[in-house]
C-alpha positions in Angstrom: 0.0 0.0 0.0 2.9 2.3 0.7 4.4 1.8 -2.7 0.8 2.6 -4.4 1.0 5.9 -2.4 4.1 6.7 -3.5 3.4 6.2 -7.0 0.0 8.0 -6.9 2.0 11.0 -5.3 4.4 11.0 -7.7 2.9 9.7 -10.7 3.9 13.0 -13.3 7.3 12.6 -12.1 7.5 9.1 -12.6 5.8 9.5 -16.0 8.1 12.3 -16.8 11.2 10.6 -15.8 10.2 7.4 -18.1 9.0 9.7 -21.2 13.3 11.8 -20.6 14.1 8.0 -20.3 12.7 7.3 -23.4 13.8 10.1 -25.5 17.4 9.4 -24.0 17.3 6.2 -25.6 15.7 7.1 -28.7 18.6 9.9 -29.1 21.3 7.1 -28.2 19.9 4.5 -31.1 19.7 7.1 -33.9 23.0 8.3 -33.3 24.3 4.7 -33.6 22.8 4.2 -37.3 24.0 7.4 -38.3 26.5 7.2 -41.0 30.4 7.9 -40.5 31.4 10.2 -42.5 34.6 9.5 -41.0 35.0 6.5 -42.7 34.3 8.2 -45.9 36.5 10.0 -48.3 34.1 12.1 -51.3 35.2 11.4 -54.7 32.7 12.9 -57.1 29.5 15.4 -56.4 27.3 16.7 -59.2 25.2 18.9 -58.3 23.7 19.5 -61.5 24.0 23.3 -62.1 24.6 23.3 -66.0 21.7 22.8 -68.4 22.9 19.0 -69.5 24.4 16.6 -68.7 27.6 16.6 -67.9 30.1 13.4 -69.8 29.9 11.6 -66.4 26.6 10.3 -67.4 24.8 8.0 -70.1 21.2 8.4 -71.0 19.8 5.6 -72.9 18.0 7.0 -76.0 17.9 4.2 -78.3 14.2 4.5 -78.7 14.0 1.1 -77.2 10.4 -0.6 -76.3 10.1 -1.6 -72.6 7.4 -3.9 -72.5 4.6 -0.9 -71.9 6.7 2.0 -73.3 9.5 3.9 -74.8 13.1 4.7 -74.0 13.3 8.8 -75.4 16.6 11.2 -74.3 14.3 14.3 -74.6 12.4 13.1 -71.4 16.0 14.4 -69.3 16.4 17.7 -68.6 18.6 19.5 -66.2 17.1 22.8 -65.0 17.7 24.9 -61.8 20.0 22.2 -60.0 17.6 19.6 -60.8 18.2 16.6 -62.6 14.6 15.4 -64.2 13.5 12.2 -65.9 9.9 12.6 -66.7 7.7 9.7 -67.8 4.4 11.0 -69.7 1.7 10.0 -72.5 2.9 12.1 -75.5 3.2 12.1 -79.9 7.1 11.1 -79.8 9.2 9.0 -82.5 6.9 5.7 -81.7 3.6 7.8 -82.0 1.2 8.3 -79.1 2.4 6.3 -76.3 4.4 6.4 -73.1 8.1 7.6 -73.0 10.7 7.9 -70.2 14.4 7.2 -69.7 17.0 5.6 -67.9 20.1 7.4 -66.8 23.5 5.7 -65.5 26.7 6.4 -64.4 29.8 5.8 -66.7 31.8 5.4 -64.1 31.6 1.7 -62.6 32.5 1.2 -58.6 33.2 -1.2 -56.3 32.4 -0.8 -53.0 31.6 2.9 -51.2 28.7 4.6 -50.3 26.3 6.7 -52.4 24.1 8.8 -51.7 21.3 10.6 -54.1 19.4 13.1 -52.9 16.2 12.6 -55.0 11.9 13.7 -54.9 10.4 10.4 -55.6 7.3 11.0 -57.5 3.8 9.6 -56.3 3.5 7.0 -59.1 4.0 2.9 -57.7 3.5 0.8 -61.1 5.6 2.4 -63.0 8.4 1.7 -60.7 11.1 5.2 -60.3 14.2 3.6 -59.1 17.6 4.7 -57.5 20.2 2.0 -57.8 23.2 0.4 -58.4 23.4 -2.2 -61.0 25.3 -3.3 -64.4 24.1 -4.7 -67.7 23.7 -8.1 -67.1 23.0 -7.5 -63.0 19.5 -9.4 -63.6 20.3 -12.3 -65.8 23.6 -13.1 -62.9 22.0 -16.3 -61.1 25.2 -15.6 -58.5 24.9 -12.0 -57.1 28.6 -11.7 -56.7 29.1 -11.3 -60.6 26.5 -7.8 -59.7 23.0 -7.3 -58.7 20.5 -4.7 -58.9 21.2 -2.7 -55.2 18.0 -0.7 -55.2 17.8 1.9 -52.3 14.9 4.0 -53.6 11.8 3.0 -55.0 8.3 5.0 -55.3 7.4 1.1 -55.3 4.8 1.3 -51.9 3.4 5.2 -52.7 1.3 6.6 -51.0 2.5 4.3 -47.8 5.8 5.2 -45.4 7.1 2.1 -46.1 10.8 2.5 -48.2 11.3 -0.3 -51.1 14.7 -1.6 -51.4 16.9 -4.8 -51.6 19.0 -6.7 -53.9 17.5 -8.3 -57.1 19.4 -10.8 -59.6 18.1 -14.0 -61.3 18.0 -16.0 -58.4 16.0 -19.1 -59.8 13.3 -18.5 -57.7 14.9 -18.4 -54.1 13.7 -15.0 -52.2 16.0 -12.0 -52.8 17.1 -10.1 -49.7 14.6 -7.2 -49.8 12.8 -5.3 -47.0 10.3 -2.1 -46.6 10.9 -0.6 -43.5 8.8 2.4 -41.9 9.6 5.3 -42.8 8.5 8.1 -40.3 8.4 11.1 -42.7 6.7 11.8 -46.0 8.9 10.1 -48.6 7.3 11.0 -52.0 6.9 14.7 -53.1 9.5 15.8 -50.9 13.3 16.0 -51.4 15.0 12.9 -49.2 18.6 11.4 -49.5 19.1 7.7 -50.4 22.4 6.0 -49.7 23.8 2.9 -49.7 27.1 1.6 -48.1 28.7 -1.2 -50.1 31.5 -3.0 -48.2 33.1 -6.1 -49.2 30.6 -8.1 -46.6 27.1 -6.3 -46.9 24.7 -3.7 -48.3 23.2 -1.2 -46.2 20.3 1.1 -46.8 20.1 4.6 -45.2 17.5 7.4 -45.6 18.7 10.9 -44.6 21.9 9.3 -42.9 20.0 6.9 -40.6 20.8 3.2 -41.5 17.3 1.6 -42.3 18.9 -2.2 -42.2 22.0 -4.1 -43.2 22.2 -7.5 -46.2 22.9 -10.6 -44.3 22.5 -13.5 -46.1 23.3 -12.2 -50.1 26.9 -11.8 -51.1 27.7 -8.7 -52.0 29.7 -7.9 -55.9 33.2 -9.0 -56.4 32.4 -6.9 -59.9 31.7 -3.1 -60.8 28.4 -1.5 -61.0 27.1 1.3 -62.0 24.5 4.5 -60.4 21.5 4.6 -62.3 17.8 6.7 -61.6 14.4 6.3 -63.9 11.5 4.4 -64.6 11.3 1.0 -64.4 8.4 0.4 -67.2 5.8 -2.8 -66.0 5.0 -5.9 -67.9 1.6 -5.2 -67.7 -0.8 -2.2 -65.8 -4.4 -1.8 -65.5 -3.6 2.0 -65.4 -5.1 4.4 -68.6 -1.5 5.6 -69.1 -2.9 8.5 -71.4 -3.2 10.2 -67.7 0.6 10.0 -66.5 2.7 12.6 -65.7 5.3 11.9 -63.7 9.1 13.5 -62.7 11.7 11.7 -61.0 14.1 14.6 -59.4 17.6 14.1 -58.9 19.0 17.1 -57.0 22.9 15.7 -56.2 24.9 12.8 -56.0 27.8 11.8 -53.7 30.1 9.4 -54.0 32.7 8.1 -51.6 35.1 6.1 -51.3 35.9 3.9 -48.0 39.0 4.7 -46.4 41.2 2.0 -45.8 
């Protein structure tokens, strides 16, 4: 009975003293899965100021057909600091239909962290995608030869949740992938988007803060490349004569890990 009295007496202070508690902790665990930049030395940063493209990058324009629409160069533009891929319904070299493109790197890496600070649009079947990947990254049944390291995706719009994971042709075993909670509004809104590639793991980071860590897929012994854009579907329900979408890049950072 004594104890209860005490409690009931000084109940705010005991609430108050959990709740500092609390925040203490909370405090304590986010500065743990911040990143290092200690670790880090920064070897390239475009912050896209020109009006194109700088030789750094490769747009693919070979009017390719992506199973629900077009690859076309004049959907990049670099205005204001921003880096845009747009994906819309329009009369280009195919005729009415759907265009976007696909930009990459042409420098290939190995190991590091990067980091892309991007506006994902709000668009989820037509996939836009930050990643690191190579040419045959998908048909590789043995993700050491590369994968596809995606660590944005506007893949679960309008929900917090954060696509990402490692993708390769893996013969119908699960790929390492996960959609953690995001608590902040990820699409419309300017975010950054890393990755840190060591020799042992993948880890995905949003605004600094590690998200989670690979454990189980082994990470590429071979270069890959940084690539944003739409990812077209094999099939959508959607009246695409209504899309009109922009996937903003606003800077890039690469490092390299020091030794």
């Amino acid at each position: 009975m004594k104890i209860i009295k005490i409690m009931t007496k000084y109940s705010t202070r005991i609430i108050l003293g959990l709740f500092a508690v609390l925040a203490i902790g909370f405090i304590v665990y986010m500065q743990s899965t911040q990143i290092s930049m200690s670790k880090l030395t920064l070897v390239k940063e475009d912050t896209f100021d020109g009006t194109s493209l700088s030789e750094d990058w490769l747009i693919i324009d070979d009017g390719s057909f992506h199973y629900t629409g077009f690859f076309d160069k004049s959907q990049v533009s670099v205005v204001d600091g921003n880096l845009s891929i747009k994906l819309s319904y329009k009369d280009g070299a195919a005729g009415e239909y759907l265009y976007s493109s696909e930009i990459h790197s042409a420098a290939s890496y190995t190991t590091g962290y990067f980091e892309v600070t991007a506006i994902l649009p709000k668009i989820n079947n037509f996939n836009a995608v930050i990643a690191l990947s190579s040419h045959d990254a998908l048909l590789n049944t043995d993700p050491a030869l590369g994968a596809k390291i995606v660590f944005a995706s506007s893949n679960n719009q309008p929900y917090p949740l954060l696509a990402s994971g490692i993708y390769y042709d893996n013969l119908g075993d699960p790929t390492e992938t996960k959609n953690p909670f995001i608590a902040s509004l990820i699409y419309g809104e300017a975010h950054r988007y890393g990755v840190l590639w060591t020799k042992d793991s993948y880890s995905f980071y949003f605004d600094g803060y590690k998200l989670w860590e690979s454990a189980k897929t082994a990470t590429s012994t071979k270069p890959l490349y940084l690539s944003f854009g739409f990812e077209f579907p094999y099939y959508t329900t959607q009246d695409i004569t209504k899309i009109d979408q922009t996937l903003i890049i606003k800077s890039v950072k690469i490092y390299e890990l020091k030794p």
